[in-house]
Phi, psi and omega in degrees: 000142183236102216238141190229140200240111161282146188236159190302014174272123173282050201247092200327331220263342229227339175284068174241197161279127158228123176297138146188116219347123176247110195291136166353295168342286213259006167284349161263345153299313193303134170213187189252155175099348194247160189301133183236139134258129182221147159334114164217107179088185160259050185226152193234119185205150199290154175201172183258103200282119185280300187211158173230167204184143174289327201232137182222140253230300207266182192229352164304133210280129207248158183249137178311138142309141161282327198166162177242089189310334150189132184314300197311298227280133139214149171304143140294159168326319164319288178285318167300320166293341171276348166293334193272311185286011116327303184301325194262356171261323154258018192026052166261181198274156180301308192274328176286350126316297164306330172299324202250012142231052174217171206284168141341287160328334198235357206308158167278319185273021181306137149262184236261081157241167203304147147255347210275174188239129171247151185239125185258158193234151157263092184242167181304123155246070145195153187289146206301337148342288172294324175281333185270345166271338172305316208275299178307350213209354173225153178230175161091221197301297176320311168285348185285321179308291175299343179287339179249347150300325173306341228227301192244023138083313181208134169218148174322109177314333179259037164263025242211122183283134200313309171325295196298304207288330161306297160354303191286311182322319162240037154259316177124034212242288173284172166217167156230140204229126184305096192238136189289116156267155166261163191279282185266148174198145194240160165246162202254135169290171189264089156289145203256091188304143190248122176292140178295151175266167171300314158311322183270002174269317183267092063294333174274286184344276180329314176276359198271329188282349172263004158303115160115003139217187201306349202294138214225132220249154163221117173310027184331055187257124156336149167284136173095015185274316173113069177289306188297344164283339139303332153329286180308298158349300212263341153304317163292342179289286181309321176330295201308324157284018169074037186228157198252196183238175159244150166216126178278166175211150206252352164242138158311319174331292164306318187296327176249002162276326196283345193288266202300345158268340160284301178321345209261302222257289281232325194040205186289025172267015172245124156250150199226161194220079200226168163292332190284314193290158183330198168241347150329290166301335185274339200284284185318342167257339164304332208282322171314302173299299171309353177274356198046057162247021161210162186250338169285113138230175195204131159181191181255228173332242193344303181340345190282329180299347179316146201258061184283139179237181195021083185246125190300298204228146154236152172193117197254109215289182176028053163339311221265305184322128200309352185255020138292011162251110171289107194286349203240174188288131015258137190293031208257164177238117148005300211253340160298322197316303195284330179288311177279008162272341172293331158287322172275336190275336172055060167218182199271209192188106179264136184219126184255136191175139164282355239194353189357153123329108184301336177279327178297300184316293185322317166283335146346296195295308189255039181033038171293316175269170182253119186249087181272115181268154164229102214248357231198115203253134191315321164286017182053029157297142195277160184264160189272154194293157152277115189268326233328113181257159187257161210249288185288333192294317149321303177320329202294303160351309204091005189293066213289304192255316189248114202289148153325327197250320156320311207289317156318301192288329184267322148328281159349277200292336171286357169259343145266036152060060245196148163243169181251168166214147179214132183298140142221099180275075177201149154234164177110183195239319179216166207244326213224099170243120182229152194270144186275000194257301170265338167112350190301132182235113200290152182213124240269156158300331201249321177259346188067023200241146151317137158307121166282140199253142123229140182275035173261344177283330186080027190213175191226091199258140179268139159249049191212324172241003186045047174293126175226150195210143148303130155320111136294089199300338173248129180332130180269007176241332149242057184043008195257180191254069170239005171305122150269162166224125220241159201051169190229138161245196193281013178260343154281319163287325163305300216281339172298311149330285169332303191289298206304320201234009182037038171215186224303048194278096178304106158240129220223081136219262205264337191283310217264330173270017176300318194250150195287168211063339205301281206328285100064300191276329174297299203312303200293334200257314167305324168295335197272344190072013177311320182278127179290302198245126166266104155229155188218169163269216184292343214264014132306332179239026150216129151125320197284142179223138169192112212268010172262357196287149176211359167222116181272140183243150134277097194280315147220131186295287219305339179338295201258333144006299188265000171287171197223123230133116195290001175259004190308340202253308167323289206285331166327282185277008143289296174319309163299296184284327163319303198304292194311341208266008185258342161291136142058029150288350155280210173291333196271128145358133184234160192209137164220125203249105156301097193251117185221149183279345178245074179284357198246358190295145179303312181333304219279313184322285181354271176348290191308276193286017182068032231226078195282295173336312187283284174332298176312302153348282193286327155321304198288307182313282154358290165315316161310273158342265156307013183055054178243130168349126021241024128320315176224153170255171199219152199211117207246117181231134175255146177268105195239157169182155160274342158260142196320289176298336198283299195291330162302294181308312194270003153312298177334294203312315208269330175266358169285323157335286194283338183275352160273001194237316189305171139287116199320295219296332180297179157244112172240114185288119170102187014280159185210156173312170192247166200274318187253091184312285179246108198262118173109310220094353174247132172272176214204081216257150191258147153244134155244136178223101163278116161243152179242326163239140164197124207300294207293309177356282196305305182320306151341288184277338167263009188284296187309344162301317188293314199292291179306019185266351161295327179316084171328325189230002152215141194243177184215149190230113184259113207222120189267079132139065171284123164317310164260166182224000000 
């Protein structure tokens, strides 16, 4: 017997099969999918078993498996075979696809240790004969044990005085015994069902009727029509069909609100897959899906990889949002993963959004999707008015941060006891430090990028390689005290709130959510009113219901506006309409007053009148125009190297490559410098190639891949439908 192995090197030259002997020991053990150690080289390294087989080919003398590093973990068929379409839809290595569905605990090249948490029990060893006479013929504590193990079969070792139970223990009477605990666990509450509105009734109708096929739905609902009670809805319908569900959700943030509202319906029949938990907690929720103890999962990206079998429904909330795309290897989005897992399981695939993707819509449109509205916010609230303010016409004022019409509306609302929420997709205190005296601008050593000054740290930070230097009051180059500091994050904009409005002040982004749990204690301390004022960055502005907020601020709408990126406008009015939809969800009336330097941009109108349709149009018009995604589809290739010339020259070689290889009809951009040049110490050149068919593309591209996997020194990092360029 031969059992062919992918092994834990993530290496291109090494990404094959490798054969080998399967010892006596392990042939009724053995299975395909499970973790191995075997020999390689003069080295011993973990691998993955693909396939066994009676017959082998070559004539070379093969070497033993060592062990079967764990029993417990195997891939299914399912996820192996979603590994071969991983490799071959991102042209990653066969094991960095398997790695990237298993937990932090479960890595393949992990070694093997215990994670369960055990909780010890106290049962009867002996026939109950012998225990009633002991019980006739002895008195106090010792019998007291046993008259209620006779009663309750098992009890907790710590009700129990440690004396006496040694005793009974070492007559032989008793025993104590190990039982596997989960860390977490919730119980399901008595919830008072809430009849559905009409829009959320034929939106259930419709999807309910499509369990047991592939169809694949787009939830199109205003924020607050109440999507998530169709969720549950359409998850108990799948139970009944003896299936289990998936549900993505696109923030940690989301994740533990939506956590506490399944567990409310759900108890412990919900496992959850997130970045926040321990590597423990992760090990104990993966372990829960192999056991088939839930029916349920909730988590974010990677969750779509969960090892679930019969799976009814996947479904994936805020669709549209970006951190279902994994930027590092294997490059893959979420919502393909799930459509093709959907193919196999031949169950449907629900996608939700206030906000679509214009390529989700588009296939909407031309009913490749099932296009379901929800046009209508479950309390019959009206959606909130939109303000749009010029900027400059404030300056003249003098108003720099907080607008005339803002600074009223948080007045207002802090005097009917109201909460405000105010957007700033920056974080950090100051954005830009430079000396007024010589012109010098801290800058990362590593990235060319401006330094973010924070003050809770005293430091000055990259937020892209996390290079940090302590503040200096003095210029380091021409020694004098002339640093200013320009621009505002949210670290900043707190302490001017504080000051400014003398109350309660939240601040919620990547610094203040650093320690686990943290969301979970903002979100809840904010709902709770401990807080008056909420600021925040984007992870804020979906999803989060909080029904006393009544006023939204945008603190400056152009932050994204203004990348220069064909998704600036899109990622705008998704960011923007998200935000506004965290107003006036509750009884009370909601207002979002939107502060910009561009009031007449089309984008910003959108926004304003709620005007997803009208945004889509014109976009689309645009995209028509530039061959831009879902017109074309697009393929991003960076040319990386630490040295400068070696990335420049074989960039040149690789777009001279693809326009001589390519189908004329393709478009090839570049090479041109990447919008963040030098990341790291490695520079970085982009080729873009717009296509809409092109037979040669894969072939092309895994050629060029192949070549350069030898390369030492410079490399290509190849990304199929990418978001940033």
């Amino acid at each position: 017997m031969f059992a062919y192995c992918v092994i834990e090197y993530p290496v291109k030259t090494l990404d094959k099969m490798f054969t080998y002997l399967i010892p006596d020991i392990l042939k009724d053990k053995l299975k395909v999918g499970m973790k191995v150690l075997v020999p390689f080289g003069s080295s011993v390294v973990h691998g993955i078993v693909l396939d066994i087989n009676d017959s082998y080919q070559d004539d070379y003398e093969l070497k033993e498996i060592i062990r079967i590093e764990d029993e417990f973990l195997v891939l299914n068929k399912e996820l192996l075979s979603l590994g071969k379409y991983l490799k071959e839809s991102t042209l990653c290595n066969l094991i960095t696809a398997y790695q990237t569905m298993l937990p932090s605990a479960l890595k393949i090249k992990n070694q093997k240790s215990d994670y369960n948490l055990y909780e010890k029990f106290v049962v009867l060893n002996s026939k109950d004969n012998v225990i009633l006479e002991y019980i006739n013929t002895h008195r106090g504590k010792k019998v007291e044990i046993l008259e209620r193990l006779l009663e309750q079969k098992e009890i907790n070792k710590k009700e129990f005085d440690s004396g006496a139970l040694r005793e009974l223990e070492k007559n032989g009477l008793v025993k104590i015994v190990a039982k596997k605990k989960y860390r977490l666990n919730n119980s399901k509450k008595e919830i008072l069902e809430k009849e559905l509105s009409d829009d959320q009734n034929h939106v259930f109708n419709t999807i309910k009727n499509a369990i047991g096929s592939k169809e694949v739905f787009l939830i199109h609902g205003v924020t607050g029509s109440g999507k998530t009670l169709v969720y549950i809805k359409l998850i108990k319908e799948v139970i009944k069909h003896g299936k289990t569900a998936l549900l993505l959700v696109p923030e940690i943030s989301l994740t533990e609100q939506i956590i506490n509202i399944f567990y409310s319906y759900f108890g412990n029949d919900v496992a959850i897959l997130h970045s926040g938990l321990s590597k423990t907690e992760k090990y104990d929720e993966y372990v829960k899906i192999l056991n088939k103890d839930v029916h349920i999962v909730v988590g974010t990206r990677s969750a779509v990889f969960a090892p679930l079998e019969n799976i009814g429904m996947i479904i994936i909330d805020e669709e549209h949002s970006e951190t279902y795309k994994q930027e590092n290897n294997p490059r893959y989005h979420a919502r393909d993963i799930a459509l093709k897992r959907s193919e196999y399981h031949n169950c449907p695939v629900v996608l939700g959004s206030a906000t679509p993707a214009l390529e989700t819509m588009a296939r909407a449109k031309k009913e490749v999707y099932s296009l379901l509205k929800m046009e209508h916010r479950v309390n019959k609230q009206v959606l909130p008015e939109c303000i749009i303010v010029d900027m400059a016409q404030e300056m003249k004022k003098r108003n720099f941060i907080i607008s005339e019409e803002l600074n009223n509306s948080i007045i207002q609302a802090l005097n009917n006891n109201e909460q405000i929420i105010l957007l700033l997709n920056r974080r950090g205190y100051s954005t830009i430090i430079t000396c007024s005296n010589c012109g010098y601008t801290y800058k990362c050593p590593n990235c060319e990028i401006s330094l973010i000054h924070h003050k809770s740290s005293n430091s000055l930070r990259c937020h892209y390689c996390g290079y940090t230097k302590l503040k200096d009051d003095i210029c380091p180059k021409c020694h004098e005290q002339g640093l200013s500091y320009l621009g505002m994050g949210t670290e900043k904009l707190e302490s001017i709130i504080e000051e400014k409005y003398n109350t309660k002040v939240l601040r919620m982004d990547a610094d203040t959510t650093a320690n686990k749990g943290a969301h979970q204690k903002l979100i809840t301390a904010f709902r709770n009113q401990e807080y008056n004022i909420l600021i925040g960055t984007q992870m804020i502005s979906k999803g989060l219901d909080f029904p006393n907020c009544t006023v939204v601020g945008i603190i400056n709408a152009d932050t994204t506006l203004n990348i220069p990126d064909f998704r600036s406008s899109e990622r705008t009015f998704s960011l923007l309409d998200q935000a506004a939809g965290r107003a006036g969800r509750g009884l009370k009336p909601g207002k979002v007053i939107i502060q910009t330097f561009n009031p007449d941009n089309d984008t910003l109108k959108c926004v304003k009148n709620h005007n997803y349709d009208d945004f889509y149009n014109k976009e689309m018009d645009i995209r028509k125009i530039l061959k831009y995604p879902p017109y074309y589809y697009i393929v991003n290739i960076k040319v990386c190297s630490k040295d400068y010339d070696k990335a420049s020259s074989n960039a040149t070689k690789v777009g001279r490559y693809l326009k001589t290889n390519l189908d004329s009809k393709s478009i090839i951009l570049g090479p041109t410098t990447a919008v963040n040049f030098r990341l790291k110490n490695i520079y970085r050149f982009n080729i873009t190639v717009k296509y809409r068919f092109d037979a040669n593309l894969t072939k092309v591209l895994k050629d060029l891949d192949e070549l350069f996997s030898t390369n030492k020194d410079v490399y290509l990092e190849i990304d199929f439908n990418p978001l940033q360029l």
